[in-house]
C-alpha positions as CSV (number, residue, x, y, z in Angstrom):
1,X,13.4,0.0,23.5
2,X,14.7,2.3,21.3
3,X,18.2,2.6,22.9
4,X,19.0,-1.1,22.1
5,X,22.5,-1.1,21.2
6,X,23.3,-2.3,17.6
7,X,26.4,-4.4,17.4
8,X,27.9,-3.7,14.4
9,X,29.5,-7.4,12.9
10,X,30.7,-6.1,9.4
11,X,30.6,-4.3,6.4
12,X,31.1,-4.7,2.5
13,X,30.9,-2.8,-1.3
14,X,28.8,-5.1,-3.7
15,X,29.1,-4.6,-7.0
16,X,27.5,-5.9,-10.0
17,X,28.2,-9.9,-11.2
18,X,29.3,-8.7,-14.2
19,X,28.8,-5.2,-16.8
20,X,26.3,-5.0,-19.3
21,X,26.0,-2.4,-22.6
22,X,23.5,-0.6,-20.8
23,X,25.2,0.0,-18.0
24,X,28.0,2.1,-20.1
25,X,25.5,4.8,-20.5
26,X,25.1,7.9,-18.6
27,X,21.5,7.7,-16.9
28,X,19.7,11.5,-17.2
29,X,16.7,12.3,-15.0
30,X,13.4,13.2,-15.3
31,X,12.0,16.7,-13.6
32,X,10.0,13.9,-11.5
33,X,13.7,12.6,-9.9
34,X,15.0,16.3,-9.3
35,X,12.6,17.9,-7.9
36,X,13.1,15.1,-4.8
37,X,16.7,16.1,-4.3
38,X,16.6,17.0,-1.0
39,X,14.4,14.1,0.1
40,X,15.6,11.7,2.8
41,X,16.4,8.6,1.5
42,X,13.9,5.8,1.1
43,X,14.0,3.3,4.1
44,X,12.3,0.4,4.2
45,X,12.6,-3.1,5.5
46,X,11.4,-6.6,5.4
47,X,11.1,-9.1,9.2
48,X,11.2,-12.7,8.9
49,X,11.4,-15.1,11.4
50,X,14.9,-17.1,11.9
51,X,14.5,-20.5,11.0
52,X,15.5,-23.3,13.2
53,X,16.0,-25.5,10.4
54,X,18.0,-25.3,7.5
55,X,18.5,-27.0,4.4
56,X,21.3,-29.2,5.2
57,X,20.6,-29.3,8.9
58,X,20.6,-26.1,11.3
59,X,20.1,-22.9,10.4
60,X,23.4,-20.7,9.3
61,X,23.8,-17.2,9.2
62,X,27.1,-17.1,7.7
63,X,25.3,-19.1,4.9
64,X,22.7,-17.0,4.8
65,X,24.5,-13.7,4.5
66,X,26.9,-15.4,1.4
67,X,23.8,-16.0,-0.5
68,X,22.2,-12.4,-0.1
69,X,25.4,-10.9,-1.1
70,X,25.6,-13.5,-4.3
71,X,22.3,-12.7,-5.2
72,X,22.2,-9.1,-5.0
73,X,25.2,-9.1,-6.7
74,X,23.4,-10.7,-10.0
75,X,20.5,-8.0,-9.5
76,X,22.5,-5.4,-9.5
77,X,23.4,-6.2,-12.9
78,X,19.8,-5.2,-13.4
79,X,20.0,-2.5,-11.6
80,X,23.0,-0.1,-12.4
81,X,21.8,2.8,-11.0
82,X,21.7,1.7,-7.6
83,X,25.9,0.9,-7.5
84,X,27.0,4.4,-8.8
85,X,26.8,8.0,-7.8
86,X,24.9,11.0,-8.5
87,X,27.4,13.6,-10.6
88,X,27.4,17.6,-10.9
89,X,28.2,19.2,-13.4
90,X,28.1,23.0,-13.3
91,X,28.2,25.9,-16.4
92,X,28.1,28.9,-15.1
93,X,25.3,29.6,-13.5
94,X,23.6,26.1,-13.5
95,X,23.8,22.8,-12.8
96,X,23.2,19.4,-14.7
97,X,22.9,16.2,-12.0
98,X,23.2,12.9,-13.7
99,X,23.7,9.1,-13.1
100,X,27.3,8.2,-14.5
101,X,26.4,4.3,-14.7
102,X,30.3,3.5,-14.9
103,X,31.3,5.3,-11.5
104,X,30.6,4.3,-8.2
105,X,31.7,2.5,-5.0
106,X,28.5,-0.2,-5.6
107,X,26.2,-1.1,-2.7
108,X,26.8,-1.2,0.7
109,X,26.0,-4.3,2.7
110,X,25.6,-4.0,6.8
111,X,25.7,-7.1,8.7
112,X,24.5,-6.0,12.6
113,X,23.0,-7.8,15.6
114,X,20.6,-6.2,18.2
115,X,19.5,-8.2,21.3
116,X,15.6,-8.0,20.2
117,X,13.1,-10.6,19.5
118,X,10.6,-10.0,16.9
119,X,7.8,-9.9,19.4
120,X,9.2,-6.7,20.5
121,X,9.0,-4.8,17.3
122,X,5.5,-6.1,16.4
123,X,4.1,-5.6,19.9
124,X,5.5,-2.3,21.2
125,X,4.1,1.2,20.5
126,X,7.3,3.4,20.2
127,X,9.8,0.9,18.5
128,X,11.2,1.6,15.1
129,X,14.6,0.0,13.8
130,X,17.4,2.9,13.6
131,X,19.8,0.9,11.4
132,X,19.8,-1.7,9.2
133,X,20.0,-4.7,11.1
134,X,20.2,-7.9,9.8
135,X,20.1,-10.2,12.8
136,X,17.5,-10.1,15.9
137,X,17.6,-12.8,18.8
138,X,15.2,-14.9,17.0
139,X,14.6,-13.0,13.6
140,X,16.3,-11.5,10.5
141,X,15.6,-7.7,9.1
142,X,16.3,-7.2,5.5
143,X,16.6,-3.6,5.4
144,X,17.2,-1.2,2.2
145,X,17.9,2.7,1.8
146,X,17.5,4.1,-1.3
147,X,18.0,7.5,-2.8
148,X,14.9,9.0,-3.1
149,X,16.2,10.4,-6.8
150,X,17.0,7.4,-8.3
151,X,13.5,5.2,-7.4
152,X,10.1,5.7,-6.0
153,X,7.8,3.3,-4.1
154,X,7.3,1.6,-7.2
155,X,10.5,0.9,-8.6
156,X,12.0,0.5,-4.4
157,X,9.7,-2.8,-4.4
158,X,10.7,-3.9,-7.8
159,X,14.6,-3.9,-6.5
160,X,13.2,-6.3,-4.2
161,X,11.3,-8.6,-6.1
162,X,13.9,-9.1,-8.3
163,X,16.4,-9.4,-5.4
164,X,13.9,-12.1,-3.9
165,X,13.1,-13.9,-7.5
166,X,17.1,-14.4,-7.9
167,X,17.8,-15.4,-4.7
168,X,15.4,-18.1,-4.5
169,X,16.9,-19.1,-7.6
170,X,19.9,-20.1,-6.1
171,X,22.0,-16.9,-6.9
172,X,22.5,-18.1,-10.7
173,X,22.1,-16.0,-13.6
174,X,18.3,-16.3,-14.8
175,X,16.0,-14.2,-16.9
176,X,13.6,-12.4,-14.5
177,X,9.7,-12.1,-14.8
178,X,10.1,-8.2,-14.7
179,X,13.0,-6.1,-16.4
180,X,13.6,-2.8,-15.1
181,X,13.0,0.2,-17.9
182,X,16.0,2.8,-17.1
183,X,15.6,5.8,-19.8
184,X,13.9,8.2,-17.9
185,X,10.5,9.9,-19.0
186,X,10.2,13.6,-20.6
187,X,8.0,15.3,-23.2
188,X,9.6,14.8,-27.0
189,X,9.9,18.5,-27.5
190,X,13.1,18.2,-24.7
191,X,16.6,17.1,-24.2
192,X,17.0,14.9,-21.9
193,X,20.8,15.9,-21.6
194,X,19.3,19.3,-21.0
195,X,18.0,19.2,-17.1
196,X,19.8,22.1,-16.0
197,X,19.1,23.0,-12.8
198,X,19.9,26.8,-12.1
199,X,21.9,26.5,-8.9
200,X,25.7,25.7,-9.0
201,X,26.1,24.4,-5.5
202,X,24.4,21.5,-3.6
203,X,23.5,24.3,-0.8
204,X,21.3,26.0,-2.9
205,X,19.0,23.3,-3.0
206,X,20.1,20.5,-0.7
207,X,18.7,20.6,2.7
208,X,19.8,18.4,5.3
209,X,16.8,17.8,8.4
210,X,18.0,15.5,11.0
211,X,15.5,13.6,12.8
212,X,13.8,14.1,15.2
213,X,12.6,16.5,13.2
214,X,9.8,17.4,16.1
215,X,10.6,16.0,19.7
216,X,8.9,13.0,21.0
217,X,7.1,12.3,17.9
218,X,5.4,9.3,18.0
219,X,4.8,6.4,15.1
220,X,1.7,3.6,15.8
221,X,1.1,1.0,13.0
222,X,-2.4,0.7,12.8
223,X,-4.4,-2.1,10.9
224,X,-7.9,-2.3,9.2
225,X,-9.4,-5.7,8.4
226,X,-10.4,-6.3,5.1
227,X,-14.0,-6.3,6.4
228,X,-13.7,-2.7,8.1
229,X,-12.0,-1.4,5.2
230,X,-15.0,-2.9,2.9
231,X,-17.4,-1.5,5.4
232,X,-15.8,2.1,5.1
233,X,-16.0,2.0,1.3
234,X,-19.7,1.0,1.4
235,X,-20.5,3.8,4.5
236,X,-18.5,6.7,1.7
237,X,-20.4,5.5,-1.2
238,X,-23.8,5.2,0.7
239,X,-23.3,9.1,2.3
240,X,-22.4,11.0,-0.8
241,X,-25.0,9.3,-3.0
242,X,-27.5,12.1,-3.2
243,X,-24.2,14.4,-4.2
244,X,-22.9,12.5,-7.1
245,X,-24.2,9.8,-9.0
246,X,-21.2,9.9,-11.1
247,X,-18.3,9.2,-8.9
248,X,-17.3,6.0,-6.9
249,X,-15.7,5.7,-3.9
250,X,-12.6,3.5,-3.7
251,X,-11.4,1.5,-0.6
252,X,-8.5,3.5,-0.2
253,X,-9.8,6.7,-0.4
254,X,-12.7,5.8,1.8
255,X,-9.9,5.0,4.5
256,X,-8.0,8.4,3.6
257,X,-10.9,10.1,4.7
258,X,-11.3,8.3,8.2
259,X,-7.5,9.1,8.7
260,X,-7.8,12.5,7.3
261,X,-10.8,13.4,9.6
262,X,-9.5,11.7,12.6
263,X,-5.9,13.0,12.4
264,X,-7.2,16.5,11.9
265,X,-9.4,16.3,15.1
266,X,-7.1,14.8,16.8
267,X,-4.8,18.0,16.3
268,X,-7.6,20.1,18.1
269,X,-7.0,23.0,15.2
270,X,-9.5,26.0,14.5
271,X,-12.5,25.4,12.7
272,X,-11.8,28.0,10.5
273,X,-8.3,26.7,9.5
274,X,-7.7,25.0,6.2
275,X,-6.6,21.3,6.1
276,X,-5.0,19.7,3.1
277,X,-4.9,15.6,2.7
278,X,-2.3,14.4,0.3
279,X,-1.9,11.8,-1.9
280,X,0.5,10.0,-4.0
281,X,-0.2,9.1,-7.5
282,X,1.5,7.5,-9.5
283,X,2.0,8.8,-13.0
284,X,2.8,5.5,-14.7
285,X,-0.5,5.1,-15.2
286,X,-2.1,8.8,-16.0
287,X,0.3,10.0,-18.4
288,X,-1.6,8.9,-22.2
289,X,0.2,6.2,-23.7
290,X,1.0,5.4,-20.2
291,X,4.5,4.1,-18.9
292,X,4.8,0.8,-17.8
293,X,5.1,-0.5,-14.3
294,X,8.8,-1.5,-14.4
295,X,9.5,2.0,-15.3
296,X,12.6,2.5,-13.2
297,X,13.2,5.9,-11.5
298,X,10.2,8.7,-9.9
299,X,7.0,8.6,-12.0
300,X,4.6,10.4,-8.7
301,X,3.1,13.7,-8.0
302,X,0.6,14.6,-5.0
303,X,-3.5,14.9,-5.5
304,X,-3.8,17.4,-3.1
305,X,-7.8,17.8,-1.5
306,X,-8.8,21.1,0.8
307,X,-11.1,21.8,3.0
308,X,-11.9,23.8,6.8
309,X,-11.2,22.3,9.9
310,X,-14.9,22.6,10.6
311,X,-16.2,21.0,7.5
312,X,-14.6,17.7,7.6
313,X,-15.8,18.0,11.6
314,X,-19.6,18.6,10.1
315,X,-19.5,16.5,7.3
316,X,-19.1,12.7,7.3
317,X,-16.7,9.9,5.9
318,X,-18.1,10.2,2.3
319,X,-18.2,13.8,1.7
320,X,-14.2,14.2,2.8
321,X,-13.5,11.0,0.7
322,X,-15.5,12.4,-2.2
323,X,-13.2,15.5,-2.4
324,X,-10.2,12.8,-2.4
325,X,-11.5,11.2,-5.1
326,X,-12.1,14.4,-7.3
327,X,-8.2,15.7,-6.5
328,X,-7.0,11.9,-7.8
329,X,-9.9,11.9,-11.2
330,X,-8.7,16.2,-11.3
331,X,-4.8,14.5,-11.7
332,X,-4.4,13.6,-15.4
333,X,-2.2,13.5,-18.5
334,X,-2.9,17.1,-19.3
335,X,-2.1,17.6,-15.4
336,X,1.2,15.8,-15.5
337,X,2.0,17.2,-18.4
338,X,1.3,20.6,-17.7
339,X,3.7,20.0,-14.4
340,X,6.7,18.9,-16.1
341,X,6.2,21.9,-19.3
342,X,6.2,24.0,-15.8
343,X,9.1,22.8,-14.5
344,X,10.9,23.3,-17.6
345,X,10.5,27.0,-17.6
346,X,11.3,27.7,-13.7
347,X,13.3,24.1,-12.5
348,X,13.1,23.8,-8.8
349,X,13.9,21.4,-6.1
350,X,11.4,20.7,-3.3
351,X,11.7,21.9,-0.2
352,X,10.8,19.8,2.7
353,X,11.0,22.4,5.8
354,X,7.3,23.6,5.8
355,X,6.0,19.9,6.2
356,X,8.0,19.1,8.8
357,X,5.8,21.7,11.2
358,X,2.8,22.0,8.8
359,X,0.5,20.4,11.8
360,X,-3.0,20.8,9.2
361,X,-1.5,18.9,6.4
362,X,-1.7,15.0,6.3
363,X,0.7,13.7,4.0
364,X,-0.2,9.9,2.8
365,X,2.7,7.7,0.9
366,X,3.2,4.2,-0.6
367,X,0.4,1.8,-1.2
368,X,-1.4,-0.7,-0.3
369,X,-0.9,-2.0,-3.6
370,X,2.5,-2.5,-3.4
371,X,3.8,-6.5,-3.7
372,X,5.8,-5.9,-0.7
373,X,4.7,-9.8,0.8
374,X,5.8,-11.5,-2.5
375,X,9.2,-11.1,-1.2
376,X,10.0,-14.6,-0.3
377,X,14.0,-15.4,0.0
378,X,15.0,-19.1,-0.2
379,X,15.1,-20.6,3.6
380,X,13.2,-17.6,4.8
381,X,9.8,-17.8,4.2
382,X,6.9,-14.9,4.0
383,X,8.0,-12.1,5.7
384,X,5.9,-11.4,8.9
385,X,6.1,-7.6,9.1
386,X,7.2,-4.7,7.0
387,X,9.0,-1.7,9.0
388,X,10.4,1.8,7.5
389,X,13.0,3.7,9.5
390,X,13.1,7.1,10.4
391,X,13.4,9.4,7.5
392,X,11.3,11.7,6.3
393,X,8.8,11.6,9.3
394,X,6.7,13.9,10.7
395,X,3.6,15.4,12.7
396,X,0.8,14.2,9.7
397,X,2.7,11.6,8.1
398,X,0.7,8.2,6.8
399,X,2.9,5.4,5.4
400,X,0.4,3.2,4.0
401,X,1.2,-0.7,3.4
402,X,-0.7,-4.2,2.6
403,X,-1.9,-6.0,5.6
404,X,-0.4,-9.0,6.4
405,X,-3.0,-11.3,5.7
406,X,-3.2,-10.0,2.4
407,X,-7.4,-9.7,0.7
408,X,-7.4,-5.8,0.6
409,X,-6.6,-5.6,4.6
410,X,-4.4,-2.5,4.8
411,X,-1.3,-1.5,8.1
412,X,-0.7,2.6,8.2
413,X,2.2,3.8,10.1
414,X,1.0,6.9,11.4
415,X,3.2,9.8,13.0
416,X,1.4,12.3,14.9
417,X,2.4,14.8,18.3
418,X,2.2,12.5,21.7
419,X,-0.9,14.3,22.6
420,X,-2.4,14.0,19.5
421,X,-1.5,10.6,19.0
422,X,-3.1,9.7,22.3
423,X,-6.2,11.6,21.6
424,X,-6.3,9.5,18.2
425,X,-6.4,6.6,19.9
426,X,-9.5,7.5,22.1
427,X,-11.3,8.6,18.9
428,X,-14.1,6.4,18.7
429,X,-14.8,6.7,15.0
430,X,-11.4,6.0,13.9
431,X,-10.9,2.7,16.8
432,X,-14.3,1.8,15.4
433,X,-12.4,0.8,12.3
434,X,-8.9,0.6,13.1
435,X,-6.6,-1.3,16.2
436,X,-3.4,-1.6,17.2
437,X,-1.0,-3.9,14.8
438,X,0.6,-6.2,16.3
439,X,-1.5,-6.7,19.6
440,X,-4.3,-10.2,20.3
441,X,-7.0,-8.0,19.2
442,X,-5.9,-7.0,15.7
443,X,-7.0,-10.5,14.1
């Protein structure tokens, strides 16, 4: 299913409505945006089913398209970073990257068509949209790539809520709920003009991985009910309390452990090897004062737990969760701040290679918390499903989003080996909580 042709209908540069003050301003980034500079870009998409029905009669997708373009138009006035490009400036024997807020080509917009129904991408095992397509047989998918150095999860679904808010407004200038914060966050004691990165080409620290990054891997959306999710929290809390009567397991990190233990076994690695579960947290929230949630740009670093194959293997759920919930309460403003001083005195850009093969590390991103549902566009309804497309995958990769049905339910796109994804799904611990999104038996 994943060699269905995509028919490629047209193509267009939106730019903002119209300029603001702000917007004449160069945007400098944060160590928390450059050290992601050779991440892929951020793909994700929204599914909705095509109405039958519009508002003055049948449904029109000429219509439709005319009013996403209108309204995204207006949030891009919001959003100036997203319409520009990312300028180098080099002295010497360094490098300053900056948004220039006043150059840039604006956003482009894809129309496409693909004949697939929406039954196919919620009910199959392999399928993953390639591009972003707009129009399905009987469905429309909203899709958005972002540049991983301009935006994080948190500020990716903030672009869209505001996209959604003004759209249902009818594509007319309003004041939105939640204004986007675009000065980017560093210590007092630096210049934020004064990111210098000590390269002076984009080879020294751009990488470029084209997928597949490892042959025939395979991605499975699995779902956990609201009641399994509430029954793995209780099981974590119950195990671990004769170890600590201080700390608490959460939902979510009661489900990391399940997906950490089971991934890991289903890898069939050494009991003597160490395994490393990671998670992102978002900085808005630990730094002290903390930064608000429309803080636009990267606020995240990685709570990273570590432990033997063979222990997680001996142990249970609550002992692997509670060293997940000591990396996260182990990650805070002293941490962060101790990260960035760091990075000031030896800048760096990540390099993704070693997680691309790094078969004992499982890597979990985005939330459950995200308001990814609350995207509702005028005509369109709640979206059915949310899909990501195929960047930055790999053997131990989690995507984590909100189940459908919404009540702390969670979906996790899972990447994983064929073998080992098969012997996942015979794992009886892990089905014992988990099935298959998308199929009869997942209500």
């Amino acid at each position: 299913m994943n060699s269905q042709r995509v028919n490629h209908i047209s193509e267009c540069f939106i730019q903002r409505k119209y300029e603001v003050q702000e917007s004449k301003q160069p945007c400098y980034l944060s160590p928390w945006d450059l050290i992601v500079l050779s991440a892929h870009y951020n793909q994700k998409g929204l599914l909705f089913m095509k109405p039958k029905i519009g508002q003055d009669g049948l449904f029109s997708m000429d219509r439709l398209l005319e009013s996403l373009k209108d309204s995204l138009a207006l949030t891009l006035v919001h959003f100036s970073p997203l319409v520009v490009n990312l300028l180098l400036y080099h002295d010497r024997h360094r490098s300053l990257i900056f948004v220039d807020c006043n150059k840039g080509p604006g956003v482009r917009f894809v129309h496409a068509t693909v004949d697939v129904k929406v039954s196919d991408v919620l009910s199959s095992a392999d399928y993953y949209i390639q591009s972003v397509v707009t129009e399905l047989v009987d469905g429309i998918f909203i899709g958005c790539s972002m540049n991983h150095v301009i935006a994080d999860g948190t500020s990716f679904w903030h672009f869209w809520n505001v996209w959604s808010e003004i759209h249902r407004a009818g594509g007319i200038p309003i004041s939105i709920t939640r204004s986007p914060i675009h000065k980017r966050w560093i210590p007092d004691c630096y210049d934020p003009a004064d990111l210098f990165l000590p390269y002076i080409h984009p080879d020294e620290f751009i990488r470029r991985y084209e997928p597949p990054y490892q042959p025939g891997l395979r991605e499975r959306f699995f779902h956990f009910s609201s009641k399994n999710v509430n029954a793995l929290k209780a099981k974590a809390n119950e195990e671990i309390n004769h170890e600590s009567e201080m700390a608490k397991i959460s939902s979510f990190q009661a489900l990391m452990s399940l997906v950490w233990r089971s991934m890991i076994r289903a890898r069939g690695l050494n009991p003597n090897r160490v395994t490393h579960c990671t998670l992102a947290v978002n900085n808005r929230r630990t730094i002290d004062p903390p930064l608000c949630e429309e803080y636009f740009g990267n606020s995240i670093s990685v709570a990273i737990a570590t432990a033997r194959v063979g222990e997680l293997a001996h142990h249970g759920i609550g002992w692997a969760a509670l060293l997940l919930n000591q990396a996260v309460a182990n990650h805070t403003d002293k941490a962060v701040r101790n990260f960035v001083y760091s990075w000031f005195e030896s800048p760096y850009v990540v390099d993704l290679g070693p997680f691309l093969d790094a078969e004992d590390t499982v890597q979990v991103a985005s939330s459950p918390r995200f308001p990814i549902y609350e995207n509702r566009f005028d005509g369109l309804g709640k979206p059915v499903a949310v899909r990501s497309g195929y960047t930055n995958k790999f053997g131990g990769k989690v995507v984590a989003f909100p189940g459908y049905e919404g009540g702390g339910s969670v979906d996790l796109e899972m990447c994983l080996p064929p073998d080992s994804m098969s012997a996942l799904e015979l794992d009886e611990e892990f089905m014992a909580y988990a099935c298959r999104a998308g199929n009869d038996y997942c209500g």
